[in-house]
VEXTORBA-739672 format. One record per residue (C-alpha): residue number from 1; residue in one letter; x, y, z. Coordinates in steps of 0.001 Angstrom, whole numbers, m for minus. Layout:
NUM A X Y Z
...
//
This chain:
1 X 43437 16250 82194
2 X 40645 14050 82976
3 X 41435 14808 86881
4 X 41895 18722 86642
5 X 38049 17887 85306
6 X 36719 16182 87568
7 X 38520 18416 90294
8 X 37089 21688 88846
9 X 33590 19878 88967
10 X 33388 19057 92774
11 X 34293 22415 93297
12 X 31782 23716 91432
13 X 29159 21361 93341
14 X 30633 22283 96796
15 X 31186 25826 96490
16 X 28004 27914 96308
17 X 29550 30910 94851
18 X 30932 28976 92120
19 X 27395 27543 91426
20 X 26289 30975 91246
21 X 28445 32463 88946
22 X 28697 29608 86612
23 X 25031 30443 86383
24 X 25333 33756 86032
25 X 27887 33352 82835
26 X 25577 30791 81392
27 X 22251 33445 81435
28 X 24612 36020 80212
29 X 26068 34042 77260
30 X 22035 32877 76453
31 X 20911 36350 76057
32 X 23678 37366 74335
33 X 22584 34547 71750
34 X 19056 35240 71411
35 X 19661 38998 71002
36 X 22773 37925 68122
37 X 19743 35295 66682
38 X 16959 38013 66495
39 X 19186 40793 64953
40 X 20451 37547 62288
41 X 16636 37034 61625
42 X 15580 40838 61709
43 X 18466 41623 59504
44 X 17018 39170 56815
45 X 15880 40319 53268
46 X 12042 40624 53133
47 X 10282 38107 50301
48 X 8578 39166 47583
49 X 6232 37009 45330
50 X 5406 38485 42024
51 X 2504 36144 40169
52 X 1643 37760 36418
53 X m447 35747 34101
54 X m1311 36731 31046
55 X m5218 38086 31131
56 X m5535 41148 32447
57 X m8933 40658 33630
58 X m8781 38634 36178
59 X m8604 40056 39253
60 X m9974 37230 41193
61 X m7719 34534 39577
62 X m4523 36496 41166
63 X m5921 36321 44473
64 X m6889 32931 44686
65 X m3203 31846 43222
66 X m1440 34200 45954
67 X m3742 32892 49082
68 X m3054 29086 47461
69 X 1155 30033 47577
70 X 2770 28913 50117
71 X 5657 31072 49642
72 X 3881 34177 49851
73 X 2562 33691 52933
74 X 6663 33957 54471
75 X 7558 37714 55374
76 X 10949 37110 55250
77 X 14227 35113 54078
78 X 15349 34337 57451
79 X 15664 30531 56819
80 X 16745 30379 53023
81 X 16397 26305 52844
82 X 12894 26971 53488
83 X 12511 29290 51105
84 X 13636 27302 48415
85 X 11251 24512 49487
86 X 8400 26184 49390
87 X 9644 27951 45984
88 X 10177 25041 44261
89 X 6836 23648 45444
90 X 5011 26783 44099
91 X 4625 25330 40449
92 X 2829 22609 41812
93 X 250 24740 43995
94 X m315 27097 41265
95 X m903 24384 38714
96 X m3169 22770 41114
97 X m5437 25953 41803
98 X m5648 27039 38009
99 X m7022 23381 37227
100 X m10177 23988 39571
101 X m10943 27224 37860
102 X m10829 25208 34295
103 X m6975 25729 33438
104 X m5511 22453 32463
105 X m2984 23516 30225
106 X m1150 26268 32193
107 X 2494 27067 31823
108 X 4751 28419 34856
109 X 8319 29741 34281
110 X 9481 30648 37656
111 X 12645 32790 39333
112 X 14035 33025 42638
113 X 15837 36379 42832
114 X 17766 37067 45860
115 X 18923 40722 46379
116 X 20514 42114 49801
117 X 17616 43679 50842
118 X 14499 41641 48894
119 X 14118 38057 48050
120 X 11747 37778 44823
121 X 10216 35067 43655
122 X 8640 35648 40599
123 X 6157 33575 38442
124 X 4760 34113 34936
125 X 1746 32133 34184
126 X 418 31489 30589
127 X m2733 30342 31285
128 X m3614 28386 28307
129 X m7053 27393 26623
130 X m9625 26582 29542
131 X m11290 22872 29886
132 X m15109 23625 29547
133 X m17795 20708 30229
134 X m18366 18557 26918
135 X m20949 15862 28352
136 X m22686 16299 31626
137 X m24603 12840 32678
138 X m27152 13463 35491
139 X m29364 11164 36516
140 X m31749 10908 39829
141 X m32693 6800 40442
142 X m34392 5355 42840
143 X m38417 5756 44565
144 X m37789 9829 44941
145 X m36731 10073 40902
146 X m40029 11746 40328
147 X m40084 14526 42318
148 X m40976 17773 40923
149 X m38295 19337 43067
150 X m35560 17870 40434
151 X m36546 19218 37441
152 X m37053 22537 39402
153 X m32833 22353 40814
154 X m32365 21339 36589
155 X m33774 23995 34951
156 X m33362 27211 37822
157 X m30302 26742 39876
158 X m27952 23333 38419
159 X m24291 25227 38627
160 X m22746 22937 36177
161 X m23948 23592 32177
162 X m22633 21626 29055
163 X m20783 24731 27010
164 X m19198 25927 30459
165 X m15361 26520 32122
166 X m15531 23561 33718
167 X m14485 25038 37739
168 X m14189 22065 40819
169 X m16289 24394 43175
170 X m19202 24379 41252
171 X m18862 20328 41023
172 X m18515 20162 44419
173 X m21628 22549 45036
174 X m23628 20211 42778
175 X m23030 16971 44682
176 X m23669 19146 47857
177 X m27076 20664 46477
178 X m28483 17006 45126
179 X m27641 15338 48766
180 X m29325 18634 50774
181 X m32057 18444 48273
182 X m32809 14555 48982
183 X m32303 15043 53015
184 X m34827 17600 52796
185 X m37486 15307 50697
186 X m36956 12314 53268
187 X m34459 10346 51376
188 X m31838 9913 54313
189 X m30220 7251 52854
190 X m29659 8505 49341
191 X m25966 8067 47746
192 X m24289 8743 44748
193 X m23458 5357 42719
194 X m21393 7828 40000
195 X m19829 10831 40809
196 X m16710 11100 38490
197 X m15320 14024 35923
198 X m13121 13241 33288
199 X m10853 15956 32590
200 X m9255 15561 28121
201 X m7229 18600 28499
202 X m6091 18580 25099
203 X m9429 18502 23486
204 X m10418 21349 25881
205 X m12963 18913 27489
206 X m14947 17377 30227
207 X m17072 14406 30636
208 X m19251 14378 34114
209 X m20946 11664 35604
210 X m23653 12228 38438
211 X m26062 9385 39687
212 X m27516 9516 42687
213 X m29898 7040 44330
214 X m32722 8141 46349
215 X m33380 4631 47432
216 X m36309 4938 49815
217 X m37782 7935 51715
218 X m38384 8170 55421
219 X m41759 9523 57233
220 X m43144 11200 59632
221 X m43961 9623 62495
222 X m46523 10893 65707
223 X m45564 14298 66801
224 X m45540 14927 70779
225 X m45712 17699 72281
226 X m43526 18274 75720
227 X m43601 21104 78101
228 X m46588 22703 77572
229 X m48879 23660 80514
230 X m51155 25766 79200
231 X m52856 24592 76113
232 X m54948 21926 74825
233 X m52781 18980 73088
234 X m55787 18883 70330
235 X m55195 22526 69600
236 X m51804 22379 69270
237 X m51890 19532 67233
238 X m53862 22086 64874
239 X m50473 23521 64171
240 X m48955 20574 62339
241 X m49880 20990 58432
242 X m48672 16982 58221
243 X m49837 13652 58931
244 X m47803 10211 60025
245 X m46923 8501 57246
246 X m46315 11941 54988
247 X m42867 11770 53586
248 X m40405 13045 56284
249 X m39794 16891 54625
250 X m37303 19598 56483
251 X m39288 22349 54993
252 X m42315 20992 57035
253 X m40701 21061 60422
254 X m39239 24965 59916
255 X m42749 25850 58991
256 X m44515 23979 61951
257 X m41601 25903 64488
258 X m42364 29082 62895
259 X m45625 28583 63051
260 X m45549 27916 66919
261 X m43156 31134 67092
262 X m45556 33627 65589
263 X m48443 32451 67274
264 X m46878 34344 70527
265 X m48214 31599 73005
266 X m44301 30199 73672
267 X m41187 31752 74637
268 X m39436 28815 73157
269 X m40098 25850 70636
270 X m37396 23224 69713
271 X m38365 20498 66971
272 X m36478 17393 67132
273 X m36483 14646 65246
274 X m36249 11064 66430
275 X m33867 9476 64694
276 X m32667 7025 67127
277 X m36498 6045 67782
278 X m37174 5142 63692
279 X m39161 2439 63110
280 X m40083 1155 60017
281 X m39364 4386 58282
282 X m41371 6453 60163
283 X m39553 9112 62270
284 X m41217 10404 65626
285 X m41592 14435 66415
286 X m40872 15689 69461
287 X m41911 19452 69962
288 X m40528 20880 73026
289 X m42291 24102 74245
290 X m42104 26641 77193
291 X m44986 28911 77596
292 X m44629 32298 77384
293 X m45828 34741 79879
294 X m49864 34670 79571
295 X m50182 38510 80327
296 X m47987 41749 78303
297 X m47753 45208 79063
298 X m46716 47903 76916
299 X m46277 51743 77261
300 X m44863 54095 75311
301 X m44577 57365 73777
302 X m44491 58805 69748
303 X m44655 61921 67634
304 X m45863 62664 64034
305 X m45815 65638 62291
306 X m49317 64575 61429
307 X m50857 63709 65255
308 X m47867 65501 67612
309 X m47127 64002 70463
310 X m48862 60952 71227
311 X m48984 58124 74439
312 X m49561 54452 73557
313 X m50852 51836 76129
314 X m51414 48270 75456
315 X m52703 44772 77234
316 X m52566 41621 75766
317 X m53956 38486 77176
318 X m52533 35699 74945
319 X m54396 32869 76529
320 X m57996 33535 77538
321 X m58483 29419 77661
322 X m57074 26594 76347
323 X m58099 26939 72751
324 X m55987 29747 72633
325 X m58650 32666 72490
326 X m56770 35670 73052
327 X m57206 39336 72853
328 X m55466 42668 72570
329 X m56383 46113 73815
330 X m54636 48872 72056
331 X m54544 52790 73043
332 X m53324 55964 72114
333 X m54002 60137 73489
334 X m52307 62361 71139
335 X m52386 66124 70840
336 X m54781 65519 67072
337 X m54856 61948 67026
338 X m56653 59362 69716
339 X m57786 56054 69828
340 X m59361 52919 71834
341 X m59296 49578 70481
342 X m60104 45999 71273
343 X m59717 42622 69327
344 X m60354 39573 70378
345 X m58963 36366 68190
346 X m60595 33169 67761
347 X m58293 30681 66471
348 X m59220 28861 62893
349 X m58932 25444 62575
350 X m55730 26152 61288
351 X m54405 28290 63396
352 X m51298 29439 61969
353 X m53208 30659 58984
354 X m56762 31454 59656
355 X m58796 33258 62699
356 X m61974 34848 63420
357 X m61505 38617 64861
358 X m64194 40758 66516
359 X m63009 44167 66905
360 X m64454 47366 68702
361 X m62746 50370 68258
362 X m62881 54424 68247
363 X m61149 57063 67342
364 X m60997 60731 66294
365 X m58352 63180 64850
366 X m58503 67119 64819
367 X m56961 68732 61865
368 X m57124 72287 61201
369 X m59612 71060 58259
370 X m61626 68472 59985
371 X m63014 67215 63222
372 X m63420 63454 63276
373 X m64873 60723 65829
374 X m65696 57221 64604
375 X m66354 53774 66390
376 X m66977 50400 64438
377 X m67759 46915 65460
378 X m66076 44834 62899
379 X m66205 41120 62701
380 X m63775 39812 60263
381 X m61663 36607 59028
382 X m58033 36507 58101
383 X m57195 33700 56413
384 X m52962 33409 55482
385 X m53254 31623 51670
386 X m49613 31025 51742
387 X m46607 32584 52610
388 X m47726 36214 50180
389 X m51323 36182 49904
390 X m53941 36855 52568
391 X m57232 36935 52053
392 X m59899 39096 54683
393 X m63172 39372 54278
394 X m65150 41988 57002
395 X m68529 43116 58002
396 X m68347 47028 59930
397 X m71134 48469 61439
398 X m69346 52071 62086
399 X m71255 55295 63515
400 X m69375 58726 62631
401 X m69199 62607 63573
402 X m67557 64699 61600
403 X m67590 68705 60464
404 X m65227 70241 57972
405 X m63541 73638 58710
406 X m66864 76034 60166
407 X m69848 74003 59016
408 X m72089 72149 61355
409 X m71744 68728 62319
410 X m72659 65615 60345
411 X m73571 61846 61356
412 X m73633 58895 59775
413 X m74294 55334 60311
414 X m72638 52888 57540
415 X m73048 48956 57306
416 X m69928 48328 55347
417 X m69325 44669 53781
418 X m65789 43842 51956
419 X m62434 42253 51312
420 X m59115 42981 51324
421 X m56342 40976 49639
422 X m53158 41386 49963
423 X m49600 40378 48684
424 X m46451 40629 50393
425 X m42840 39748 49863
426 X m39512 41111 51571
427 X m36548 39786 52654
428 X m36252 41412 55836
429 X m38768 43211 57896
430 X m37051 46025 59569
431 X m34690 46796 56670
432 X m35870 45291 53037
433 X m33263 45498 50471
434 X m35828 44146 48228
435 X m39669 43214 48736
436 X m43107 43908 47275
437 X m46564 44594 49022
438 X m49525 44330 47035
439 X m53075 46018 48313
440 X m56739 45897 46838
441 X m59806 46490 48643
442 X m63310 46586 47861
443 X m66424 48466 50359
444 X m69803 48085 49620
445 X m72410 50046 51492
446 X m76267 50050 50980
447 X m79347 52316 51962
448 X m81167 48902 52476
449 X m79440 47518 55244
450 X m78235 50224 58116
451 X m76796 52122 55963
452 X m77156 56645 55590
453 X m75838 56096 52404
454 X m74449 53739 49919
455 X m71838 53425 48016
456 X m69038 51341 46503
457 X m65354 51713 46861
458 X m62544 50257 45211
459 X m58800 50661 46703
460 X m55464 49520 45213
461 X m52006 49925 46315
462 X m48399 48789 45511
463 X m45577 49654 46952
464 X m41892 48480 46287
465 X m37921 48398 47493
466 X m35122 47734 45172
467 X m31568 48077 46082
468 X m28813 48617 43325
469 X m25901 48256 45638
470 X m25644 47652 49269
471 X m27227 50177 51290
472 X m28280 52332 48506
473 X m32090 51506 48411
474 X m35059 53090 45668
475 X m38631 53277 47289
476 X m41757 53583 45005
477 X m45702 53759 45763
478 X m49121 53851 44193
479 X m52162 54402 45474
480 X m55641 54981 44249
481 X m59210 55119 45402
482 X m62175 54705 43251
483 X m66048 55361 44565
484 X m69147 55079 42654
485 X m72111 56575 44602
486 X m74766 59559 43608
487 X m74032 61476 46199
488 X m70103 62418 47381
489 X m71684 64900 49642
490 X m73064 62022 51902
491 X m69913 59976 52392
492 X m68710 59937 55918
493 X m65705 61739 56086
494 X m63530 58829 56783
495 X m64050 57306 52646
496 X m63655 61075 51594
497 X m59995 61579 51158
498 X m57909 64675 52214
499 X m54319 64839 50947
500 X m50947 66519 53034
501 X m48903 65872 56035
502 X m47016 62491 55571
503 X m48640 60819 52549
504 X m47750 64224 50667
505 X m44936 65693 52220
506 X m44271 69728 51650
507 X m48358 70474 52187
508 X m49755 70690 55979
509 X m51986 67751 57341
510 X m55623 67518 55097
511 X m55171 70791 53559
512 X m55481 69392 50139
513 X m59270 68698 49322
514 X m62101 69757 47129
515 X m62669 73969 47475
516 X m66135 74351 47868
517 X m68670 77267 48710
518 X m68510 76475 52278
519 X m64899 75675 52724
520 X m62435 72686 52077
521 X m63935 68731 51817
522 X m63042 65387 51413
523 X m63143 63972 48063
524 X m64595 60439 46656
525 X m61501 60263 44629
526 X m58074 60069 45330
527 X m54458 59534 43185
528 X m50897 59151 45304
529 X m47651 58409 44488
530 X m44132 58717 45447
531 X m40397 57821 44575
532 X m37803 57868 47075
533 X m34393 56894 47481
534 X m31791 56433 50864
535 X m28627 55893 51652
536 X m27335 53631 54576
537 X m23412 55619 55481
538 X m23839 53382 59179
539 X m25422 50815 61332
540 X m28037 53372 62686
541 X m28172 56454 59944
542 X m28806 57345 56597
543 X m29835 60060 54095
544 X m32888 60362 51776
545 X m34170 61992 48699
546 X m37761 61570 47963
547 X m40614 63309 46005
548 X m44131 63049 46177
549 X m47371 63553 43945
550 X m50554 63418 44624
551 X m54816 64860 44102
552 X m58029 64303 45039
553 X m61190 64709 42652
554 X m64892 63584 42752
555 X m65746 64197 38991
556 X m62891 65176 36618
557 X m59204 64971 38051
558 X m56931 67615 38903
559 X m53813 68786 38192
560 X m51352 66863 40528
561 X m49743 68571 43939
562 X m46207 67667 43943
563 X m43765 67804 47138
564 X m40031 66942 47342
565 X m37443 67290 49570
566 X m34362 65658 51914
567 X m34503 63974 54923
568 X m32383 61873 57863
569 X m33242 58376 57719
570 X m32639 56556 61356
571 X m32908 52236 60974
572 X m34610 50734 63893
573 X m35923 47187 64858
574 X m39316 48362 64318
575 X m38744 50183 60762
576 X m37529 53167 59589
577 X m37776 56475 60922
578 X m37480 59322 58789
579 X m37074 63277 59750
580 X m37937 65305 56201
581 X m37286 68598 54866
582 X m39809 69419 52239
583 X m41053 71713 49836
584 X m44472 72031 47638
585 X m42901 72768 44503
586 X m46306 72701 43023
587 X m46689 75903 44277
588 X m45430 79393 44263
589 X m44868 79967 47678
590 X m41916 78368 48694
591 X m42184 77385 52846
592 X m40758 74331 53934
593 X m42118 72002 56657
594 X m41098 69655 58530
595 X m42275 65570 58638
596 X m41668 63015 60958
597 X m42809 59220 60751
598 X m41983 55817 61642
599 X m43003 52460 60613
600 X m41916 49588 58262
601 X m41011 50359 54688
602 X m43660 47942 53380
//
């Protein structure tokens, strides 16, 4: 036998048709395999996991179990040792996910059902009394125990609270918040001497023990400043809002970068710490920076229902000299609306929060109720409190031209001094779910000092966005203007207030004023409101209801004008456009008109 073998073999070897059809037979026969293997596997029953426990309520629970289950991650039976496995390990994963949502006395009675055309494994949980936390020890030790910033995480966002289901994700977020908390104040080397929980299930308890050592805090070191070609390394150091030797703070750094960012002199900052360079606690800054181009150029094109169709030109020199002096020239020629305007910025000695401006400007719109051309010189400071408040007193020396409907024209020179204050809060710019802005402005003119007239004027505003759900957002606005003075009929027309066109939508552009003998006028007082609402149905669209309300008065106030209507809403980097439909309800007639806009929400 052995040599019929070994005969057949050397034929095999020798003969090259052999070779190939041996091959030939062995392909077939492996095909024929896989295709018998896949129709075994395909033929298999499909599994089925069925996980009940006992409170209905709990949507959230079932999930979590089924993504935790093994088992129910297999589509079908096709290996049936495996199956069991993972079945019978199932108990044990469930029991282990229901104890980190506070569930240390579960019960599981499980079945593995196996039909011809469905495996089902089923498992009925009772879930059992949960563990909630009894004691909760936490103590901060150590140099940084002080810190304000600890009772702050205590009393406003501590996850874990003595009375509560006891859940291992919110102990985990704990330890996680106290060491990001302490890396942010400095403390680098901070560590947790206790971090234990003691679970009693059968008193329906736990006992937690957090202590975590500061031990000591790192500083800041010297801060250097690489890459920079254009400015002065004394100015820039202007930007830093810390000293060497302050305790080393995250928050500090993302407010100096930001800082650097806003101030439009770099295309790029990077902040990075010197770790590796520490000495004696103190941790060097290195502040990379790549200027950004010292010249910009903008052009475009607009349209308002208000001003029709309108061409904007800008320049912008962002570095006149190394102190960072820069200045902007704005433009725009519109069909009713043009303008001319330069500011030039002087840099504060902080610059990322104060700066001397000195503006020189003109402009003019053309209404069918007024003809109006104005140009001011306006020295002013800006000074940036804090991250809401800014605070701005202004001198403006303005000359004005104006003439309502047919009557002749008027000038006026005012010397204006005031402030304006201002609050501000969103958490995003181009598309606030939810934000505040804040407005109040006083003007004080006087016949004493270069004045036509005199007066004082008091403006306040609020505006606000709240959003229910996502994408559904409510808008709402105030906005009043208060003027003492003797004689409304002297005010240059631009603190004499007509209402309609975009500020009262479903009324044309200043046709709302005071009726007098001679035709329609501005008035010293003024009342505006609004209440909108939108819907977001995709990245770039939406829909909006909105209704407005509004007069204008100089002794004793009128009865309000009130507009409402619908609109497209269209979400763009720059704010939110919005193409209305709207009525004057206030009225009998019943024409619609049309409004356009565009511009930030607050």
């Amino acid at each position: 036998m052995w040599l019929f073998r070994l005969t057949l073999s050397l034929l095999i070897l020798t003969n090259r048709r052999l070779r190939r059809f041996t091959r030939l037979i062995g392909l077939s026969v492996y095909w024929v395999s896989l295709t018998l293997c896949a129709s075994s596997v395909s033929a298999q029953p499909n599994i089925e996991v069925q996980i009940k426990h006992n409170a209905s309520n709990k949507t959230e629970l079932l999930n979590e179990l089924s993504a935790n289950l093994s088992i129910s991650h297999l589509k079908n039976d096709a290996y049936p040792a495996q199956t069991n496995f993972l079945f019978e390990r199932g108990e044990t994963e469930l029991l282990n996910t229901l104890k980190t949502q506070g569930y240390y006395q579960a019960q599981i009675q499980s079945e593995l059902e196996r039909l011809e055309e469905v495996t089902r494994a089923k498992f009925e949980i009772d879930l059992g009394s949960t563990v909630k936390i009894r004691k909760l020890d936490l103590q901060i030790l150590g140099p940084g125990s002080d810190l304000r910033i600890w009772q702050q995480y205590r009393q406003f966002d501590l996850r874990l609270k003595v009375g509560q289901v006891f859940k291992h994700q919110d102990y985990r977020a704990t330890l996680r918040d106290l060491t990001n908390l302490a890396l942010d104040q400095g403390y680098m080397d901070a560590d947790f001497e206790q971090r234990v929980f003691r679970v009693y299930p059968h008193e329906k308890a736990v006992d937690i023990q957090i202590h975590l050592n500061t031990d000591m805090p790192y500083q800041f070191g010297e801060v250097n400043f690489i890459g920079n070609q254009a400015l002065d390394d004394d100015f820039l150091a202007k930007f830093v809002e810390f000293q060497p030797g302050e305790s080393y703070q995250r928050d500090a750094l993302s407010d100096l970068q930001k800082s650097l960012i806003d101030s439009g002199y770099f295309g790029l900052v990077r902040i990075e710490p010197q770790f590796a360079d520490e000495q004696d606690g103190a941790i060097p800054i290195q502040v990379e920076l790549e200027d950004n181009l010292r010249h910009r150029y903008n052009m475009g094109g607009g349209f308002g229902s208000d001003t029709g169709a309108r061409l904007l030109f800008g320049f912008e020199n962002r570095r006149v000299n190394q102190q960072g002096h820069n200045y902007q020239i704005e433009s725009v020629i519109g069909e009713r609306a043009q303008s001319f305007d330069i500011n030039y910025r002087i840099p504060g000695q902080r610059p990322s929060k104060q700066s001397w401006n000195i503006g020189l400007g003109w402009e003019a719109t053309q209404s069918s109720n007024l003809k109006r051309y104005r140009t001011a010189f306006m020295p002013e400071y800006v000074y940036q409190i804090d991250r809401f408040w800014r605070l701005n007193p202004f001198i403006s020396l303005e000359t004005e031209t104006y003439r309502y409907q047919e009557q002749p024209d008027e000038t006026s020179q005012t010397l204006l001094s005031g402030v304006n204050i201002q609050k501000r809060w969103v958490n995003d710019e181009a598309y606030p779910s939810s934000g505040y802005r804040l407005d109040s402005g006083l003007r004080i003119a006087s016949k004493q000092v270069l004045s036509d007239t005199e007066f004082l004027q008091l403006e306040l505003g609020a505006r606000g966005v709240v959003s229910p759900i996502d994408f559904w957002r409510f808008h709402a606005r105030v906005r009043t203007v208060i003027t003492a003075t003797n004689a409304p009929e002297t005010l240059p027309a631009t603190y004499r207030y007509l209402l309609g066109g975009e500020n009262l939508r479903g009324y044309g552009f200043e046709t709302i004023g005071i009726e007098t003998d001679t035709g329609l006028v501005g008035a010293k007082n003024m009342m505006l409101g609004s209440i909108e609402t939108d819907y977001r149905f995709s990245k770039y669209l939406g829909v909006g209801a909105f209704s407005d309300a509004g007069q204008v008065f100089d002794d004793q106030p009128n009865e309000f004008k009130v507009g409402a209507g619908l609109g497209l809403r269209g979400f763009t980097p720059v704010g939110t456009a919005k193409l209305d439909v709207a009525w004057p309800i206030s009225e009998d007639q019943s024409d619609w008109r049309l409004h356009f806009s565009i511009g930030l929400d607050l």
